[in-house]
BAGU-487299 format. One record per residue (C-alpha): x negated, y negated, z negated. Coordinates in steps of 0.25 Angstrom, whole numbers, plus 5000, padded with zeros to 4 digits. Each point is the difference from the previous one (the first is absolute). Layout:
N
XYZ/...
***
This chain:
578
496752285057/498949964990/499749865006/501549984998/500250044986/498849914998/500449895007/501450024991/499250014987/499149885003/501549915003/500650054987/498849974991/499949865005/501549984999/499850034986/499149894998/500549865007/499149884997/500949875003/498649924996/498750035000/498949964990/499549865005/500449864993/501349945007/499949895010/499949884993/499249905010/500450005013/499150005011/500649895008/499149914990/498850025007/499649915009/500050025017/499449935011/500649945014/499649965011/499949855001/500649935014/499949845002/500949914992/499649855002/500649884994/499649865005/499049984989/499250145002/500450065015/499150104997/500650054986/500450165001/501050084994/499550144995/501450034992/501450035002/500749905009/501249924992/501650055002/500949895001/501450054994/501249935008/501149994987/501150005010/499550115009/499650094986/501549994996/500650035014/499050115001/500450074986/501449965001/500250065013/498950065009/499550094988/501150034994/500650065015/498550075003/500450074985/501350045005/499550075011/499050064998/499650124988/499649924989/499650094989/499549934987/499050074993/499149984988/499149884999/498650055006/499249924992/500550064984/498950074995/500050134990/500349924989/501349975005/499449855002/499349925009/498449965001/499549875001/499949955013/500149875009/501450004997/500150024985/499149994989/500650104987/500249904989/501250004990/500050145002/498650044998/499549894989/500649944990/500149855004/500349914988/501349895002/499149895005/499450095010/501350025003/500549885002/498949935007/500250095012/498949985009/499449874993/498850014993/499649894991/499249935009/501250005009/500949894992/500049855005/500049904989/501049914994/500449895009/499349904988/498550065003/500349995015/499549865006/500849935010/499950055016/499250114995/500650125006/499849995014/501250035011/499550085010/501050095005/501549995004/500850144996/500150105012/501450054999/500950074989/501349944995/499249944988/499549845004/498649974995/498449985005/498650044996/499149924991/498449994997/499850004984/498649964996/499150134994/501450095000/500250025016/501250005009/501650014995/501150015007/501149914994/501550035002/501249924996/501250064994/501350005007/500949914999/501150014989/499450114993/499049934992/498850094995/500550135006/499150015012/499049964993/500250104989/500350105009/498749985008/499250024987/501050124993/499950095012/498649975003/499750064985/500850125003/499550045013/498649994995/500350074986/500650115008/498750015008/500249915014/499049895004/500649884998/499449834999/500249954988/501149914998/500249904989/501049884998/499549864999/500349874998/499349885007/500149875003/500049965014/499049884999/498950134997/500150045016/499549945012/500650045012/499150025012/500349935012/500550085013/500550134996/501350095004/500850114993/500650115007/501550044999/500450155000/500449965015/498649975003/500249865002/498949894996/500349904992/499149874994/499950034984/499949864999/500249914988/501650005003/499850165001/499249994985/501249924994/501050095005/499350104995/499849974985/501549945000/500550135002/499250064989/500549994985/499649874994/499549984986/500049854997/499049955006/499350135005/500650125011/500050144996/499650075010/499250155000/498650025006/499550125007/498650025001/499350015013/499850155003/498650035003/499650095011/500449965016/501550015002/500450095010/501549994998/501150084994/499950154999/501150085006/500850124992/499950095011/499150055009/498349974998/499249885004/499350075013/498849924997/499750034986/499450144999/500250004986/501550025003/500650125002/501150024994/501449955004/500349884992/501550064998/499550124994/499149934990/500450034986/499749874995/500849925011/501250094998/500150014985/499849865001/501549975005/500450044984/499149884995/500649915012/501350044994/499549984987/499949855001/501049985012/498849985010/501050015012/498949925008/499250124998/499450025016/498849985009/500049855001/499650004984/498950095003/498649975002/498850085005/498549954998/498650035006/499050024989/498649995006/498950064993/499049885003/500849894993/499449905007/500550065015/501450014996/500350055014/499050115002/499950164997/499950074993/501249964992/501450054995/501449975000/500949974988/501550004997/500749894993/501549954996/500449865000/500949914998/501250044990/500649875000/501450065004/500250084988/500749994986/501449965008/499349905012/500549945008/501449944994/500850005012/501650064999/500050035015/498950104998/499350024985/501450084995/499450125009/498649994999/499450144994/501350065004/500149995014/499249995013/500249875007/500650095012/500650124992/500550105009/500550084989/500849894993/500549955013/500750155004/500450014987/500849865001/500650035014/500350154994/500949944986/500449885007/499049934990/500950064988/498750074993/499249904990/498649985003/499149964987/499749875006/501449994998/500150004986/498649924997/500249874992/499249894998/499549994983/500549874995/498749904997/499050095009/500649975013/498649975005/499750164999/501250035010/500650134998/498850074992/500750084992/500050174994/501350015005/500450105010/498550015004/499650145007/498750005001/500050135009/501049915010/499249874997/499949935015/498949915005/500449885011/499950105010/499350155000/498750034995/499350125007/499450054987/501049964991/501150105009/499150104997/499750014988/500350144992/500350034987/498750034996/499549855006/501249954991/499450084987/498549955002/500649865001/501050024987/498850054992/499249885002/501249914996/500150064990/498549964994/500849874999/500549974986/501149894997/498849924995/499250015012/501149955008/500349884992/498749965000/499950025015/501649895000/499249924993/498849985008/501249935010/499849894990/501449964999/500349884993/501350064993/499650124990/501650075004/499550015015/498850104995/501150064990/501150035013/498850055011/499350104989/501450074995/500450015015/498650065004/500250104987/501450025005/499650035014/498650084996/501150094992/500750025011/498850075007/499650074991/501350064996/500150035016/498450055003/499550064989/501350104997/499850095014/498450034998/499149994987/499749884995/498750064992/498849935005/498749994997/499650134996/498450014994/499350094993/499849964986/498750034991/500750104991/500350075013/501549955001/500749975011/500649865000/500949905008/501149904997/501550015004/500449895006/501650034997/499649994986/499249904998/500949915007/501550064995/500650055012/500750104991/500150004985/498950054993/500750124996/500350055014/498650025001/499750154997/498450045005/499750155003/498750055009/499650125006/498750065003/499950095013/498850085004/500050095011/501250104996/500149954983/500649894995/500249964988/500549894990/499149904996/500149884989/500449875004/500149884991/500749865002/499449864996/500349864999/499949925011/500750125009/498650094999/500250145002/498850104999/500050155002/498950094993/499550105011/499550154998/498850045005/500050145008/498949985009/498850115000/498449975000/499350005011/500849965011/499949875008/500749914996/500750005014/500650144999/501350035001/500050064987/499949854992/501049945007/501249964990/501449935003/500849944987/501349975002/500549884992/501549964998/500649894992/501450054997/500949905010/500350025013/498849955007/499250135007/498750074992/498749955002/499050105005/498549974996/499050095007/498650014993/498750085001/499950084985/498349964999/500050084986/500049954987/498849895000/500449945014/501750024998/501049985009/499649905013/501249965006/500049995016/501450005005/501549974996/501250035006/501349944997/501550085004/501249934999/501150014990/501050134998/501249985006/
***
């Protein structure tokens, strides 16, 4: 009997006491950055049959099979089978995710000026000359473009390095272009690797084309990229007098391996192990899709690359594998075409949903590609507009594992680093597009605001938008909300209370509001002398609320007494009251 009322006793007292978080520095670096090695196998090439491969082999991603595949194989595998979607796995305490080989914490963590912004991946060393300082045939053809929608080839610059250089469409002038360079800076802001992408113009007598090469279609056929295939090129692309406009991407460095996947792992990386589709940054990353109408946003614009550790044996172990986005150059309204462009971002290009909906109401319900119009004098950016955009029923061309299961959590952590972007920051980032008309930068930033409204107003009104929470010299506990700074509701609506639990008390603590949407609570501290500083007995959780309908965020910290303060170790954020 004695055993049992101690065994009861020992349960109650620990009940008492939760600890969501121990006292230990969130995740912030994950481990998937340190290097692994592979066993090397032969891989020989006419010039060195005995060259070996000691790193992951490459995927070839069939576009056709990818959209047969997620358009009907996976979608019936998900309809019948238990498909539970659960939290990302890889959101650490913070409610964040760590850097890693996927994503590098950037407009989120530091306060990156408007150029930084703007340059995207480019650093300074990056950007090609004007076509006055560039001699005749002194950027070198040497590659035909593999595949993609988007025509171009690969050039040798003298002292820069390897571009790709990609034409725009024709009868949209500047807008792939553009594209290409806006998204590009985005992703990168956000925390993607991306190339750097810039617009330039050149003269065609500065290339040389070298004899005997092919380019690939995205059937996989070979063709010759010959100098009828060079001049068909460039007359595609925007012409500017005597120059063609066209944007160059910067040869990635590392060994391609191909595209990454959003679901499953690569069984040959050990560094992987954790499915693609529950990947915080992959999911949340369907709202920055949306954000710019990136409905080309699948595996194909992907690529992974082998980073060896010896530079000089770019095929050898130990190494590592990193993540990048490419190729943005369907965004901003791309491609104009009324057969299909009406429905981009809206639809699927097989939409079960839409099409039972048609056969059900005989066609009698209105679709918002219905109602899409194009703006008189932009008609190069197709039906990119704020109207009638959803961005929580946004559509890619077909589905995207990841983007499917993305949560409301996801969603939020991908709001609240839209939100670090400021109507400055995004004209400066339409203007490194380098549109010839100053009203084309003027239409694309107010539909960016309109539509970064838009997901704000959806994704940070359910959970907290109070982030970046740090202790402050004076002992304060600090953040910024996110809803205020950027005016999802009026700055009256905003009404901050917090409270400060200790094991059975709690009590009301002073909260302040400050520009730029800071908000800083100022802790008690109750915690005895003595005690490690692990003990149950310092463990404190403030309960923050900012007056509107989104949830209260709970910060749980360690009280370290009076010197050391408050050390914040885990945040929990609860949806809205209903």
């Amino acid at each position: 009997m004695k055993t049992v009322l101690s065994l009861l006793a020992i349960t109650a007292a620990c009940a008492t006491a939760p600890r969501r978080f121990p006292l230990r520095a969130p995740l912030t670096i994950d481990t998937d950055l340190a290097p692994v090695s592979l066993p090397c196998r032969p891989d020989p090439t006419p010039k060195q049959p005995e060259q070996m491969r000691c790193m992951p082999a490459e995927y070839v991603s069939p576009f056709a099979w990818n959209q047969i595949e997620n358009t009907f194989f996976a979608r019936l595998s998900r309809f019948f089978s238990i498909d539970i979607v659960k939290e990302a796995e890889n959101a650490n305490s913070l409610d964040e995710v760590a850097d890693s080989s996927w994503f590098t914490n950037r407009i989120g963590e530091h306060a990156l000026t408007i150029e930084q912004k703007a340059a995207g991946g480019c650093k300074p060393e990056d950007f090609l000359p004007p076509e006055t300082d560039v001699p005749d045939g002194a950027w070198v053809i040497d590659k035909g473009k593999a595949n993609g929608s988007t025509p171009g080839f690969r050039i040798d610059v003298p002292g820069k390095g390897k571009y790709l250089l990609k034409a725009d469409t024709p009868g949209e002038p500047e807008r792939a272009s553009a594209a290409e360079v806006i998204g590009a800076a985005l992703y990168h802001a956000v925390g993607f690797s991306t190339s750097c992408e810039q617009v330039v113009y050149i003269r065609p007598s500065q290339l040389e084309l070298t004899p005997g090469l092919i380019s690939i279609d995205n059937a996989g056929v070979s063709h010759p990229f010959d100098a009828a295939a060079l001049q068909k090129v460039l007359s595609s692309s925007t012409p500017d007098g005597k120059l063609v406009r066209m944007a160059a991407s910067k040869w990635l460095p590392g060994v391609p391996l191909g595209p990454f996947r959003y679901e499953g792992v690569r069984d040959d990386d050990p560094n992987d192990i954790i499915p693609h589709e529950n990947r915080r940054e992959l999911r949340g990353s369907k709202l920055l899709a949306a954000w710019m109408n990136h409905w080309d946003a699948r595996e194909q614009n992907s690529m992974d690359l082998w980073f060896a550790s010896n530079e000089k044996a770019k095929q050898s172990s130990p190494g590592v594998v990193r993540h990048y986005v490419i190729d943005t150059s369907d965004t901003l309204g791309g491609p104009v075409d009324p057969r299909t462009s009406p429905r981009l971002g809206y639809s699927y290009t097989v939409d079960f949903g839409s099409i039972f909906t048609d056969l059900v109401t005989f066609g009698l319900v209105e679709h918002p590609w219905d109602r899409v119009e194009k703006v008189h004098g932009r008609e190069k950016f197709g039906f990119f507009a704020a109207r009638d955009f959803d961005p929580a029923e946004w559509k890619t061309l077909y589905p995207n594992p990841a983007f499917l299961r993305m949560t409301e959590r996801d969603g939020a952590w991908m709001a609240r680093l839209i939100a670090r972007f400021g109507p400055e920051d995004v004209r400066a980032i339409m203007k490194a597009g380098h549109f010839k008309d100053q009203s084309d930068v003027d239409y694309l930033t107010q539909v960016m605001i309109d539509r970064q409204k838009i997901i704000l107003a959806r994704y940070l009104t359910v959970l907290s938008p109070i982030a970046d929470i740090q202790r402050q010299p004076d002992g304060r506990l600090c953040g910024v909300d996110l809803a205020r700074l950027r005016g999802v509701f009026p700055e009256t609506s905003f009404h901050y209370t917090a409270v400060q639990i200790a094991g059975h008390q709690r009590w009301t603590v002073p909260v302040a509001a400050g520009p730029e949407g800071a908000v800083c609570i100022s802790p008690q501290s109750f915690s005895k002398p003595g005690i490690p500083d692990d003990a149950p007995e310092r463990l404190a959780v403030f309960r923050l609320d900012n007056g509107t309908d989104a949830g209260p965020l709970e910060i749980h910290a360690y009280d370290l007494g009076l010197a050391r303060g408050m050390r914040v170790v885990g945040l929990i954020r609860y949806e809205r009251r209903q």
